[in-house]
PALORO-719607 format. One record per residue (C-alpha): residue in one letter; y, z, x. Coordinates in steps of 0.25 Angstrom, whole numbers, plus 5000, padded with zeros to 4 digits. Last residue first. Layout:
<rs>
@vexmar:A; py:Y; pz:Z; px:X
...
</rs>
This chain:
<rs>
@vexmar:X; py:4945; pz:4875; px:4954
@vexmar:X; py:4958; pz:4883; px:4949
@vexmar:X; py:4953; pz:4897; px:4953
@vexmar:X; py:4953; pz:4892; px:4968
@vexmar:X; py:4968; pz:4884; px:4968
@vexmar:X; py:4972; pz:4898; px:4960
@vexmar:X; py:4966; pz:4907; px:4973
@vexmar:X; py:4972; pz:4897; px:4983
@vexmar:X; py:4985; pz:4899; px:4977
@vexmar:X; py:4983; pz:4914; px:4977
@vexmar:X; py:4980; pz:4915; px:4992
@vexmar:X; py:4991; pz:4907; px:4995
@vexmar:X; py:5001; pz:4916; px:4987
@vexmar:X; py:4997; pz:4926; px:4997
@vexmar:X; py:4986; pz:4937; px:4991
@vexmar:X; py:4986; pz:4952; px:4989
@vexmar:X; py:4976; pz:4959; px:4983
@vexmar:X; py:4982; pz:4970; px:4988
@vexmar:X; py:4970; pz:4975; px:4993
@vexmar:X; py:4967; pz:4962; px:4999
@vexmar:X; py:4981; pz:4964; px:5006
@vexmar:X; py:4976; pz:4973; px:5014
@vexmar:X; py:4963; pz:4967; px:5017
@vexmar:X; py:4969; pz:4956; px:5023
@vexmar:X; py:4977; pz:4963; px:5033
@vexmar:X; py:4988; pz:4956; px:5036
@vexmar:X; py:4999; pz:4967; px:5034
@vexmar:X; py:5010; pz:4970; px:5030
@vexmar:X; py:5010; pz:4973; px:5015
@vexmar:X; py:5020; pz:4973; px:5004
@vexmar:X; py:5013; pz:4972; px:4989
@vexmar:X; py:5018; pz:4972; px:4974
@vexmar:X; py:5011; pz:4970; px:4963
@vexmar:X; py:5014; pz:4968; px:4947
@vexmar:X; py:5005; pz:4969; px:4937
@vexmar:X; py:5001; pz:4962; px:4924
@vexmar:X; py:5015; pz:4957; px:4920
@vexmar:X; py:5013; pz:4952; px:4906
@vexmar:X; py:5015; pz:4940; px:4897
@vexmar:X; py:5013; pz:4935; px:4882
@vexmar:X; py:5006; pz:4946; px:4875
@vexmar:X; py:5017; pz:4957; px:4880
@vexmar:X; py:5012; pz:4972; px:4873
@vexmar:X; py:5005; pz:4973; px:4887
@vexmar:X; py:5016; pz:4972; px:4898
@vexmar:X; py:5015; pz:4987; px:4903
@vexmar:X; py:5000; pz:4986; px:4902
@vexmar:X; py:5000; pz:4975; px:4912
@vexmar:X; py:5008; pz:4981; px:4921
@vexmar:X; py:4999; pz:4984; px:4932
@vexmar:X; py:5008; pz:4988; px:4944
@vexmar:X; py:5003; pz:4985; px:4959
@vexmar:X; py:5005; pz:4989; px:4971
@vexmar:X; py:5002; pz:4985; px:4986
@vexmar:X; py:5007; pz:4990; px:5000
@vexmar:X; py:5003; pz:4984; px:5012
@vexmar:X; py:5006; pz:4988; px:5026
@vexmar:X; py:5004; pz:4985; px:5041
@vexmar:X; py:5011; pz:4995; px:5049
@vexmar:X; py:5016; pz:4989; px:5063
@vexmar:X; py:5011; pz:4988; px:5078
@vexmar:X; py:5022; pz:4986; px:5086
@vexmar:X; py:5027; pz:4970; px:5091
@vexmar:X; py:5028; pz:4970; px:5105
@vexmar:X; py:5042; pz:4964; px:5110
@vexmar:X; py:5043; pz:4980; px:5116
@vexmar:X; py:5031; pz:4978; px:5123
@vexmar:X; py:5020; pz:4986; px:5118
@vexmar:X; py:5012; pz:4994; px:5127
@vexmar:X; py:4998; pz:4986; px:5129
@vexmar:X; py:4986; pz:4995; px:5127
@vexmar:X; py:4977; pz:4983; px:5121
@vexmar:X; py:4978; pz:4985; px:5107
@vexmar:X; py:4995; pz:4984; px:5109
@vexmar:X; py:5003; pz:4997; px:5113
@vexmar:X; py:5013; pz:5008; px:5107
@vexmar:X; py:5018; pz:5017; px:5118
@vexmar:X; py:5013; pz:5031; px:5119
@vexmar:X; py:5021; pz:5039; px:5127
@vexmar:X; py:5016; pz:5045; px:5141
@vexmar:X; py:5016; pz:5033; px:5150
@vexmar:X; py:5015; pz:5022; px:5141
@vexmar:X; py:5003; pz:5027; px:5133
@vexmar:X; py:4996; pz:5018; px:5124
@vexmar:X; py:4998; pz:5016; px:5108
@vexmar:X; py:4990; pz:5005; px:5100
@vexmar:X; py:4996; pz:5005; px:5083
@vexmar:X; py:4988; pz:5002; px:5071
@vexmar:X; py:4995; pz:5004; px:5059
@vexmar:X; py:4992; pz:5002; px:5044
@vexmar:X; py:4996; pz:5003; px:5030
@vexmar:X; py:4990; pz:5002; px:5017
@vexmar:X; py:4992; pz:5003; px:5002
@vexmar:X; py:4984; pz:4994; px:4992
@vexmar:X; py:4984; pz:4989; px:4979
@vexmar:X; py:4992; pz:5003; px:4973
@vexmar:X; py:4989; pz:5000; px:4956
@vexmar:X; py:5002; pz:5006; px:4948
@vexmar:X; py:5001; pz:5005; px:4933
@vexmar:X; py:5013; pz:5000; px:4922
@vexmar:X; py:5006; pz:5007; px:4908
@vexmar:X; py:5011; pz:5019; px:4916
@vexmar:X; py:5025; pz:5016; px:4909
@vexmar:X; py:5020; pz:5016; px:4896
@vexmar:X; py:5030; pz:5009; px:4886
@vexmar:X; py:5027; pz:5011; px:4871
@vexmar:X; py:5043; pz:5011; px:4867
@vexmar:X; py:5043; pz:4996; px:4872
@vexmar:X; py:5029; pz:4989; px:4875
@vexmar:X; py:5036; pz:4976; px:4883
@vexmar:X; py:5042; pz:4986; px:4895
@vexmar:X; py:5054; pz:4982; px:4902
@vexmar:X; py:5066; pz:4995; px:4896
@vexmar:X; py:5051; pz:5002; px:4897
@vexmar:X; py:5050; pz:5000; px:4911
@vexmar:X; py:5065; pz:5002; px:4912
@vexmar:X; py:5063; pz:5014; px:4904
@vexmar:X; py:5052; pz:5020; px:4910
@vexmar:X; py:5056; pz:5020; px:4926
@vexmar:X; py:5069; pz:5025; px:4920
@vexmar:X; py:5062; pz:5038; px:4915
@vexmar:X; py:5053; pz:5037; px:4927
@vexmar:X; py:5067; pz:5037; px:4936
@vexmar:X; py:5072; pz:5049; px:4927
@vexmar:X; py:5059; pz:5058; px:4929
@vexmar:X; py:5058; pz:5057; px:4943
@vexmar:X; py:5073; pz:5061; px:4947
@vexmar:X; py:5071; pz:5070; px:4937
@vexmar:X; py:5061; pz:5077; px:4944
@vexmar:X; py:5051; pz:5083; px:4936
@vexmar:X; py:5041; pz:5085; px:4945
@vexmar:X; py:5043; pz:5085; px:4960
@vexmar:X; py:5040; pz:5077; px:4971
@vexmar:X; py:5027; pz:5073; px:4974
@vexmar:X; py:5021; pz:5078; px:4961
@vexmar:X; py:5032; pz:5068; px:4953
@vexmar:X; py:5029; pz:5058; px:4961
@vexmar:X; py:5012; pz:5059; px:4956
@vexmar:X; py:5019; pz:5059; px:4942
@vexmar:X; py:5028; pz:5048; px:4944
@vexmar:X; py:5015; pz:5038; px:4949
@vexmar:X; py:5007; pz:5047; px:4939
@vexmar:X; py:5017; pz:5041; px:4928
@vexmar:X; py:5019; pz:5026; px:4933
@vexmar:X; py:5004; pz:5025; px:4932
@vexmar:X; py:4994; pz:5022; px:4942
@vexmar:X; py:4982; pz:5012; px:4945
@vexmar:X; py:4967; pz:5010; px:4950
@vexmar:X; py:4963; pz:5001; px:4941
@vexmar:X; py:4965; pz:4991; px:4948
@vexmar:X; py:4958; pz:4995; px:4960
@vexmar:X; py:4963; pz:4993; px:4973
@vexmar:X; py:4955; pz:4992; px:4985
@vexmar:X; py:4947; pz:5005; px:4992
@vexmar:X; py:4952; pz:5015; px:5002
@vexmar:X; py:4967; pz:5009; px:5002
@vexmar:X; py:4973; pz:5008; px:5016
@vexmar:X; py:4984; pz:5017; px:5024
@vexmar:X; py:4982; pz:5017; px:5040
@vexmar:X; py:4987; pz:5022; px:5053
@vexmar:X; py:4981; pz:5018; px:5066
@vexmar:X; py:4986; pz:5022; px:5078
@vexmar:X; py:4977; pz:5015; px:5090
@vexmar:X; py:4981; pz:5024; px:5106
@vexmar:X; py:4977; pz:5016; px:5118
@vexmar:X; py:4973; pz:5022; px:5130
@vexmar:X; py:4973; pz:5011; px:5142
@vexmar:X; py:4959; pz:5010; px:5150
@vexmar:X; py:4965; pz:4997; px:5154
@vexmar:X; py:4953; pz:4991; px:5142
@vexmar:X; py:4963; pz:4997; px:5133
@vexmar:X; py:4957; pz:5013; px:5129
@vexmar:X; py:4957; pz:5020; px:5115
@vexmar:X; py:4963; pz:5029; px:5105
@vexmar:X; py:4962; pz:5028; px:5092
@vexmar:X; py:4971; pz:5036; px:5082
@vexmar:X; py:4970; pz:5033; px:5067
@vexmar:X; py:4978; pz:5037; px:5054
@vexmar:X; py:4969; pz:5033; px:5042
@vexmar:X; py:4973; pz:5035; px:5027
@vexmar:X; py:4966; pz:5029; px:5015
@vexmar:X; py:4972; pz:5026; px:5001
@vexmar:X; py:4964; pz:5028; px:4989
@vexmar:X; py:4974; pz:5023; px:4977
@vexmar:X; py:4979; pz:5032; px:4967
@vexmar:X; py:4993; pz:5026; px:4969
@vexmar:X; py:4990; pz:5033; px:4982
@vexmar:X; py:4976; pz:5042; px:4986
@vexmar:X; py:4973; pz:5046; px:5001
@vexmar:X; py:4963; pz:5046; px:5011
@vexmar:X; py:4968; pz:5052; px:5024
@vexmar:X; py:4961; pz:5048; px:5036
@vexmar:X; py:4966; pz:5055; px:5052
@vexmar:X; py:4960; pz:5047; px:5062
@vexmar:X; py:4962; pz:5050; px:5077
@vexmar:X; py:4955; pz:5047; px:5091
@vexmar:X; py:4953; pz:5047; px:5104
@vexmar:X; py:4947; pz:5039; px:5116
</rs>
């Protein structure tokens, strides 16, 4: 039996990520070598709402990657502006970082057996079983979630306001997961207004 991890900690939308790419090998109970890939992408800790960015370092951490002053860059933030401004309810005073980026949760993962099949390695189910070609393969679970505080840019409105805006895509059913989404089904929300209203 042999084995591999290689662990990366990381940061993104200055959110701690954690890295893990891991190979397991073991025996079936037919004394079959089985190889387990593992790759994985998951927050270290859940999301804090205070953890946020700005439009500006978002452009400014681009700009490091791929040049400053570009005027590719500088003429889509000019735009950027003026259509947020075109929209905003503050006018002249507009601040485009008063619009702030939270990354809820970033994850990915794959689990996948492999055994030999002669010489090449031939994808496999948990029990050493090639997989047939009517065999569903293993797949990447996912989920991505972010969300944009815009309270302060609707702030000189007394009447109404968009506090924040989210959007997630996941694949998965991990419950956890989507925990750090906060996400829950319509379901879950009308059981929470039937709870609040007793």
């Amino acid at each position: 039996m042999s084995e591999f991890q290689l662990a990366m900690s990381l940061t993104f939308l200055k959110r701690d990520l954690a890295v893990v790419i891991q190979n397991t090998k073991l025996k079936n109970p037919e004394n079959k070598d089985i190889t387990i890939k593992e790759y994985l992408l998951i927050p270290t800790k859940l999301p804090s709402s205070e953890v946020s960015v700005t439009f500006t370092e978002l452009k400014n951490d681009f700009d490091k990657i791929f040049g400053t002053g570009s005027t590719d860059s500088q003429e889509a933030t000019d735009k950027i502006e003026t259509k947020l401004k075109e929209n905003s309810s503050v006018g002249n005073s507009f601040n485009v970082d008063n619009i702030k980026f939270h990354l809820k949760t970033a994850y990915l993962y794959k689990k996948t057996y492999y055994t030999k099949d002669g010489t090449v390695d031939k994808e496999c189910n948990s029990k050493g079983e090639v997989l047939k070609d009517t065999d569903e393969p293993a797949k990447w679970e996912y989920a991505l979630s972010i969300s944009i505080d815009s309270k302060d840019f609707f702030s000189e409105l007394s009447t109404m306001s968009i506090n924040s805006i989210s959007f997630s895509i996941w694949n998965t059913n991990r419950d956890v997961v989507k925990k750090m989404m906060t996400l829950g089904s319509t379901d879950d929300i009308f059981k929470q207004l039937e709870e609040s209203s007793k």
